[in-house]
C-alpha positions as CSV (number, residue, x, y, z in Angstrom):
1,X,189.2,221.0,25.5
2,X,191.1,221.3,22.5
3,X,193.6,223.7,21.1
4,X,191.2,225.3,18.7
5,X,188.5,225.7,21.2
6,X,190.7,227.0,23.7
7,X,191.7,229.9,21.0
8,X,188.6,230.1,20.0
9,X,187.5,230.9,23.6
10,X,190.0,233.5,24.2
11,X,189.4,235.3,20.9
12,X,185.5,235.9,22.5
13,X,187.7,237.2,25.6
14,X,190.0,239.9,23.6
15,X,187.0,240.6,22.0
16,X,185.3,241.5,24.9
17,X,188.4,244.0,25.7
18,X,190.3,241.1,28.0
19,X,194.1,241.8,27.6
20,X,195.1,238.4,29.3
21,X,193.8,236.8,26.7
22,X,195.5,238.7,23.9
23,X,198.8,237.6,26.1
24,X,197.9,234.0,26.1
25,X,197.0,233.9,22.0
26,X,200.5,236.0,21.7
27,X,202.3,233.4,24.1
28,X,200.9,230.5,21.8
29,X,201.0,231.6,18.3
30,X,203.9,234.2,18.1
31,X,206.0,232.1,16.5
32,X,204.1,230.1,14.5
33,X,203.1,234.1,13.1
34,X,206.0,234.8,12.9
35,X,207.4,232.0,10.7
36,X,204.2,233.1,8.5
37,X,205.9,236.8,7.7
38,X,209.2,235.9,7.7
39,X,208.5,233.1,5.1
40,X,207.2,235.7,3.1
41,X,209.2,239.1,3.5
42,X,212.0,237.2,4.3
43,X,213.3,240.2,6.7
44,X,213.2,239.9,10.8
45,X,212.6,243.5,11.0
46,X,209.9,243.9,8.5
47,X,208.4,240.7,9.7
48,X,208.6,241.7,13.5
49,X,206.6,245.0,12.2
50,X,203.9,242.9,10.8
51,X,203.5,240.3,13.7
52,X,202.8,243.5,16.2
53,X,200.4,245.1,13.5
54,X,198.6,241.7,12.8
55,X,198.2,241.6,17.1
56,X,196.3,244.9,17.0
57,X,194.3,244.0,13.9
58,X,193.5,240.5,16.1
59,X,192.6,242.7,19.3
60,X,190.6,245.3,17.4
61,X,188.9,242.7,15.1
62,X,188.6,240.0,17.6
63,X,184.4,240.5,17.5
64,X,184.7,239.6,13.7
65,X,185.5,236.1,14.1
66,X,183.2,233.5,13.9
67,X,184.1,230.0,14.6
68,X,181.7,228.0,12.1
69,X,183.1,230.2,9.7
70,X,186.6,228.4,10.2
71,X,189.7,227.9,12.7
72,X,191.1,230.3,15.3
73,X,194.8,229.4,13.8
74,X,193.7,230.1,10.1
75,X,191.8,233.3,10.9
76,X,194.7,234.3,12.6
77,X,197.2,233.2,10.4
78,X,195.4,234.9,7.0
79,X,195.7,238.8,9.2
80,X,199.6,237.8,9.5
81,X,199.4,236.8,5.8
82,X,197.7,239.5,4.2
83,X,199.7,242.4,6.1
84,X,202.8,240.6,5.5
85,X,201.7,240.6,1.6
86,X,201.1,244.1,2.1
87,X,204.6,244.8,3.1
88,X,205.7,242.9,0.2
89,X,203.7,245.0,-2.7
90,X,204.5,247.9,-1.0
91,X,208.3,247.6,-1.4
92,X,207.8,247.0,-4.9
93,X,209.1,244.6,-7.1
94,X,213.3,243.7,-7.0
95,X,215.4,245.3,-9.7
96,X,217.9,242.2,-10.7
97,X,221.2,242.9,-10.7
98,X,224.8,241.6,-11.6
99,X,226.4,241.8,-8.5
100,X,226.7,238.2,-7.1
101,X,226.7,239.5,-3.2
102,X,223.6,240.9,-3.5
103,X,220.0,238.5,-3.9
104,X,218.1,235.6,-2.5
105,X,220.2,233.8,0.2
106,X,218.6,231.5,2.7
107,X,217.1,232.6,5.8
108,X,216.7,230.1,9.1
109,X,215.1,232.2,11.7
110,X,214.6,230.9,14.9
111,X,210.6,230.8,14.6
112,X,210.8,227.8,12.1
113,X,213.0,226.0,14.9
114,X,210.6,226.7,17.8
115,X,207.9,225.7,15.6
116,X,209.1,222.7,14.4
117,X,208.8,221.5,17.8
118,X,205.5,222.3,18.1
119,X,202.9,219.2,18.5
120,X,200.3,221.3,16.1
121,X,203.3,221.3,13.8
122,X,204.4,217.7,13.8
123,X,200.8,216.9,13.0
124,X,200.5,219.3,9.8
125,X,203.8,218.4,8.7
126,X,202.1,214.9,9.2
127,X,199.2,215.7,6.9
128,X,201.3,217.7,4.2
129,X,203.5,214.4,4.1
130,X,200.6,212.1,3.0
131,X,199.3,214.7,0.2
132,X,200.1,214.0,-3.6
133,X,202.8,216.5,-4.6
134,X,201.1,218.8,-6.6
135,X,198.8,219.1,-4.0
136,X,201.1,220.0,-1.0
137,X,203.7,222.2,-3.5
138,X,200.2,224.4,-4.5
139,X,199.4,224.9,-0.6
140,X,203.3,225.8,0.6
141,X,203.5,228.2,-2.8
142,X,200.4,230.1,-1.9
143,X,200.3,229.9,2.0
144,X,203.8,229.8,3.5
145,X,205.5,231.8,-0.2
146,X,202.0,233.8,-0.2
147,X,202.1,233.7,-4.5
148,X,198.6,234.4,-5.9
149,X,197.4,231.3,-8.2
150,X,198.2,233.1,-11.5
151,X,201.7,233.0,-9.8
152,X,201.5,229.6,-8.8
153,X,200.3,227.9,-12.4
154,X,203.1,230.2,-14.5
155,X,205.6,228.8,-11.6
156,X,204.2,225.5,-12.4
157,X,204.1,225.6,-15.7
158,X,199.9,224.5,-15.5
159,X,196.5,226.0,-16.6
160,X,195.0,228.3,-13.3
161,X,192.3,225.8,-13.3
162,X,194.2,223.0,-12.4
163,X,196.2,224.7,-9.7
164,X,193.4,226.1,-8.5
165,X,192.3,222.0,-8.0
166,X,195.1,220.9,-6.5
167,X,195.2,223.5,-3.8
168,X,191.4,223.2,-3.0
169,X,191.3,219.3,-3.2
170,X,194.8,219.7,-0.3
171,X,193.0,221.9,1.8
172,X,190.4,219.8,1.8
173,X,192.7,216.9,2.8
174,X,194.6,219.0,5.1
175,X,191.1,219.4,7.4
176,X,190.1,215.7,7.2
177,X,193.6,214.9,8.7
178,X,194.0,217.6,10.9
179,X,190.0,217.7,12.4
């Protein structure tokens, strides 16, 4: 049985109301969430928020999700996305100021550690390796930074269109070497 099917088995169980089964998912992906809103807000708090919100949005919309439709791990990692996105609009957009103590400065949290370990890890780190460039810079801007495309071609410097390309034809990819 494989990971996928093992997920997707469980997410029939919490949708049928089983609590072990929510556990288990939590046991296995936490982390892996986690790294998903922390990349994002960038704040262990605010990210911590979102991973327990995302779990009640997996355990009340566990019925929703249809494995032909996709992955257990991609279902579950868009919730984590788009609440942690949510966050973000909601705190509106940073004013810049002059003060060189304040701004960006780099986060490590221990999720990206335990995840790095991970064996589903290795093997998507794997598949992002073997993608052109372009390709795999589109799918990290847009899924691990969570910037829209428009975001992504001005970042770029390239017409939407072509983004838009590169991140379809590395998804695409990305499922050939990870199926």
């Amino acid at each position: 049985m494989s990971v996928e099917t093992d997920l997707n088995d469980l997410l029939q169980d919490v949708a049928a109301g089983n609590r072990d089964a929510l556990r288990a998912i939590y046991s296995r992906q936490s982390t892996r969430l986690f790294g998903i809103a922390m990349a994002i807000l960038r704040d262990r708090v605010a990210a911590a928020d979102v991973l327990q919100e995302s779990f009640l949005r997996i355990w009340t919309r566990a019925a929703q999700f249809d494995a032909a439709r996709g992955d257990a791990t991609y279902w579950m990692s868009a919730i984590v996305r788009y609440a942690a996105l949510d966050v973000a609009r909601s705190r509106g957009r940073e004013i810049p100021t002059d003060d060189p103590g304040l701004g960006d400065t780099m986060v490590e949290p221990e999720a990206f550690e335990a995840l790095a370990s991970s064996e589903e890890n290795r093997r998507l780190h794997d598949c992002l390796a073997k993608l052109p460039d372009a390709n795999r810079e589109g799918i990290v801007m847009a899924f691990v930074h969570g910037l829209s495309h428009p975001e992504i071609a001005l970042k770029l410097d390239q017409p939407l269109g072509t983004v838009k390309s590169w991140i379809r034809r590395g998804l695409l990819s990305l499922r050939e070497c990870l199926s």
